[in-house]
N, C-alpha and C positions, 0 to 999 in steps of 0.2 A: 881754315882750321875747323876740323868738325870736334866737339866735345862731348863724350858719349859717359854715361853712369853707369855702374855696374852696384845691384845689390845683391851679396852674398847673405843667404838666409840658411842657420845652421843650429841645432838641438840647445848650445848653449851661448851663441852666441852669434850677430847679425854685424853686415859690414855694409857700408854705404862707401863708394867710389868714384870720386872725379879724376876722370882721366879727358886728355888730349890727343887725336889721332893725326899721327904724321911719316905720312909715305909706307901705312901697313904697319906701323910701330908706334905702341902707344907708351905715352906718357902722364906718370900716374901724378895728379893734382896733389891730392888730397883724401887722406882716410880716415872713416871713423867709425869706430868699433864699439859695440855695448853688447853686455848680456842681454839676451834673446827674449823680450816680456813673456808673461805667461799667456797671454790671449793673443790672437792671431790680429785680430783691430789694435791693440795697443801695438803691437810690433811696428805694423805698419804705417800708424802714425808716426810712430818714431823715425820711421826711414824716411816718409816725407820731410820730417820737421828737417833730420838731418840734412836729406839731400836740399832741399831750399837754403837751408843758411850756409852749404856749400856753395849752391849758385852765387848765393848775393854774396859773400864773401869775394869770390872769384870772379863777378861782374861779365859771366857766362850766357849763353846761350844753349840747350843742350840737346843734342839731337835724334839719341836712341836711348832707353833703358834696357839694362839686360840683367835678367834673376836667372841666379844658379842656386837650387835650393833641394834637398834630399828628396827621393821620390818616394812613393810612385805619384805622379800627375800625369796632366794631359798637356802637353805642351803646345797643341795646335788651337785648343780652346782656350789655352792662357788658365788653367785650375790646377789648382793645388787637392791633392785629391785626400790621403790619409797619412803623410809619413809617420813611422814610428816613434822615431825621435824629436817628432812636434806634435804632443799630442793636443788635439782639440782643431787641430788646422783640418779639416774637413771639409771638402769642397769649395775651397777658396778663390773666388776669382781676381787674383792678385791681378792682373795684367789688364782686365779692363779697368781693374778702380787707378789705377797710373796712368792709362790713357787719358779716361776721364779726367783728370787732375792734371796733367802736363801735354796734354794732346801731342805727343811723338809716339813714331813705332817704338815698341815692348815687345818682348818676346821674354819666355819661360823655356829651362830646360835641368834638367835635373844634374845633378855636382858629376855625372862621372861622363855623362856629356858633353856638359860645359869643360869640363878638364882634360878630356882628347880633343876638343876645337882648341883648346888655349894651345897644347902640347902641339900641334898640329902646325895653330898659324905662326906662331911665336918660339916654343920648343926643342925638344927631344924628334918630334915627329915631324919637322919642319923637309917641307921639298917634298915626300912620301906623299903616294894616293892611295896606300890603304895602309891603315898603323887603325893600333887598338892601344886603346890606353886603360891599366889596372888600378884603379885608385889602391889599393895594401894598405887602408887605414883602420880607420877604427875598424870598418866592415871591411868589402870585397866587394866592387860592383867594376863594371866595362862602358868605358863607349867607344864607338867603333865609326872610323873613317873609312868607307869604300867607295871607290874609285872616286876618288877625289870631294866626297859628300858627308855628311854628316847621317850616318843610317841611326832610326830609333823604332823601327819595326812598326807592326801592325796598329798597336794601342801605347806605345810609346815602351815598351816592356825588352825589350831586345835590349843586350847587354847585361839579363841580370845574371854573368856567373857564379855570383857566391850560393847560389840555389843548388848548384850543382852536385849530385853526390859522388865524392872520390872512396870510400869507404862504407864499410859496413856498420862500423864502431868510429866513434873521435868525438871530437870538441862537438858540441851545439854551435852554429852559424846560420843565420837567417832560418830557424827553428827547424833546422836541422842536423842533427849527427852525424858528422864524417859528411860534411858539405864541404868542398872547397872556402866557402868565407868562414867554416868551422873551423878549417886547419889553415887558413892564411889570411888573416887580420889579427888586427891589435887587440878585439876581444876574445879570439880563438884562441890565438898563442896563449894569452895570459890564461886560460883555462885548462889548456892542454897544461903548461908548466905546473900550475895548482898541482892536477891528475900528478904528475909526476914526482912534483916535491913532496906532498903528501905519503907517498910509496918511500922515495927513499929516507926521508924521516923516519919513518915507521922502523925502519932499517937500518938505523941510527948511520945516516948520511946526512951529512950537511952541506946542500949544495951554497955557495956564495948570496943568491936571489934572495935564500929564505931559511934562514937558522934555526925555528922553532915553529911546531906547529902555529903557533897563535900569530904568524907573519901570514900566514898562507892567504888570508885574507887581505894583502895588501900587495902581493904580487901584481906586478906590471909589465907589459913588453917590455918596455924601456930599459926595467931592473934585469931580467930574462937577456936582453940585447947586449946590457954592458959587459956581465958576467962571460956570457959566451965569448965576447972581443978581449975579456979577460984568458980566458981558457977554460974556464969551468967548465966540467964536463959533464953535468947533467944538463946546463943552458946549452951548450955546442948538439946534445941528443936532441935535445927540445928543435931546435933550427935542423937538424939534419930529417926530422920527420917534415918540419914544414919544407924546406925545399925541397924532399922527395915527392910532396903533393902539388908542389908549386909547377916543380918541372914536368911532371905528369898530367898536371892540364892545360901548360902550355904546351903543350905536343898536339893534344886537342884541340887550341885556336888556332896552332900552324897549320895541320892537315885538314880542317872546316877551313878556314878564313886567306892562307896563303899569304900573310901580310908582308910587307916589306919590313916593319918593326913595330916589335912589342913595346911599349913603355911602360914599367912599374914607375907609381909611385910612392911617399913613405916609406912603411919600412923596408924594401928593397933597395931601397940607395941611401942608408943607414948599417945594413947588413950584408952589403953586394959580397963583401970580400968572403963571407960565410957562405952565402947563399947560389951565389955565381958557378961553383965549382962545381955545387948540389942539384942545379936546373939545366947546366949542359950535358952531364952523364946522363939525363933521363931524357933530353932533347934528342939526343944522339942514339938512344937506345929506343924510342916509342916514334919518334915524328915522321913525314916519309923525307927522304935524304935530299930530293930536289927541291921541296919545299924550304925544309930548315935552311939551304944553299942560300935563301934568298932574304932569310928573314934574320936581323939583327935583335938580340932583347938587350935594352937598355934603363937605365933609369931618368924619371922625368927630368927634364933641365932644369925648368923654372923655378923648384924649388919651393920655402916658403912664399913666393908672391903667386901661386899658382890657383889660389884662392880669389883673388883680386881681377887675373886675368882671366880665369874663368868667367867672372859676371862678365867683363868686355868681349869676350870672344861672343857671349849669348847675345850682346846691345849691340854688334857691327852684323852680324847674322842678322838681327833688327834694322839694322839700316838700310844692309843691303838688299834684301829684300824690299823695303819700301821704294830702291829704286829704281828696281823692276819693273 
């Protein structure tokens, strides 16, 4: 029985995980979750303290760690380099101080990485040797399985499509305007909706999201998502610009990448039934035709525990490589 940890480290909040590996399939011990401290040393005592009174609770032995945590880092030095969403974490060499402390293999790899391995071994993406998986959450980022491997490019940087510019004009996304994670994540949408309910307000329209100016500031994908599965139809315009940007730069990772399938996850399989309709007319219309033939776009399987498996997929890549 091998027993592998996985630590999910995240802007508001950090996850410690014992899990059990059996025949390729793991099963999850034990989880525990706390708000994210403010210093990078407090955090990680904490995830010590937790993961030890996991052990000795469990009366374990454990054989890999694996951290999935926002980037940008270095994954092959095991450092945490700047993310934006944890500030003060700079330069962190999270992987040797676990070694040090628990002498097993560690390994480091960034959330949208770790979440095309989870999708990959476990998944949406499972059996495929080449699939790309979309995180569509808060932000927009990619990782990418080719021929059968985990690709993170030159300086571990590959994969960032929310960088991307689809426009001239649009939401701000990874401090850009009219970026793809400008016009498809959970802070895009919700800004793009602002931009919009503000207009028809002014217009005295009242879309369902947001009834008076003084809401606009409390506008949410979520509120924007229900409205539109409602009918609204300034929420369903809101969704019709984003899958037109969605489906027009998935045509772009069909004709670069050739994958067997795409996996979104968050709000695309929350919104399939809106957004599904919206990204094959633009598949069908931009990608080249033997390509699209081969590639399926779906939504992630795993769901909420994709989070969990993620850290595991990064502590069995850990293992396995020690046992090389």
């Amino acid at each position: 029985m091998t027993i592998l940890a996985g630590l999910d480290i995240g802007g508001t909040k950090c996850a410690v995980i014992l899990g059990k590996l059996i025949e390729g399939q793991i099963e999850i011990l034990e989880r525990i979750a706390f708000p994210t401290p403010g210093a990078p040393d407090q955090s990680i005592q904490k995830m010590i303290e937790s993961l030890d009174g996991l052990i000795e609770k469990h009366q374990v032995t454990i054989a890999a760690i694996g951290i999935s945590c926002g980037g940008p880092l270095d994954s092959r030095k095991g450092v945490i380099l700047c993310p934006p969403n944890l500030p003060g974490w700079d330069h962190i060499e999270i992987v040797d101080q676990l070694k040090a402390y628990y002498h097993v293999p560690v390994a480091l790899q960034n959330d949208a990485n770790a979440g095309a391995m989870a999708e990959w071994r476990w998944g949406a993406g499972k059996g495929t040797e080449n699939m790309m998986f979309l995180t569509f959450g808060t932000g927009m980022g990619a990782g990418l399985i080719l021929n059968g491997q985990l690709y993170s490019g030159t300086n571990d940087l590959a994969g960032e499509v929310g960088h991307i510019r689809l426009a001239e004009e649009g939401p701000v996304g990874f401090g850009k305007a009219g970026s793809f994670e400008g016009f498809c994540s959970g802070g895009g949408i919700a800004r793009l909706a602002t931009t919009m309910a503000k207009q028809a307000l002014e217009e005295e329209k009242r879309p369902q999201f947001c009834q008076t100016l003084d809401e606009l500031h409390d506008i949410t994908t979520k509120k924007v998502g229900e409205a539109a599965q409602n009918g609204d139809e300034l929420a369903l315009k809101v969704f019709s610009i984003v899958g037109y940007h969605l489906g027009r730069a998935l045509a772009l990772f069909v004709d670069i990448l050739n994958p067997e399938k795409i996996v979104i996850g968050s709000i695309y399989g929350r919104q399939k039934i809106i957004l599904e309709p919206l990204i094959k007319k633009e598949l069908e219309k931009e990608a080249i035709g033997l390509s699209l033939s081969v590639c399926e776009v779906v939504p992630a399987g795993l769901g909420e525990s994709i989070g969990d498996l993620a850290s595991f997929s990064v502590a069995l890549l850990a293992f396995e490589a020690d046992k090389k």
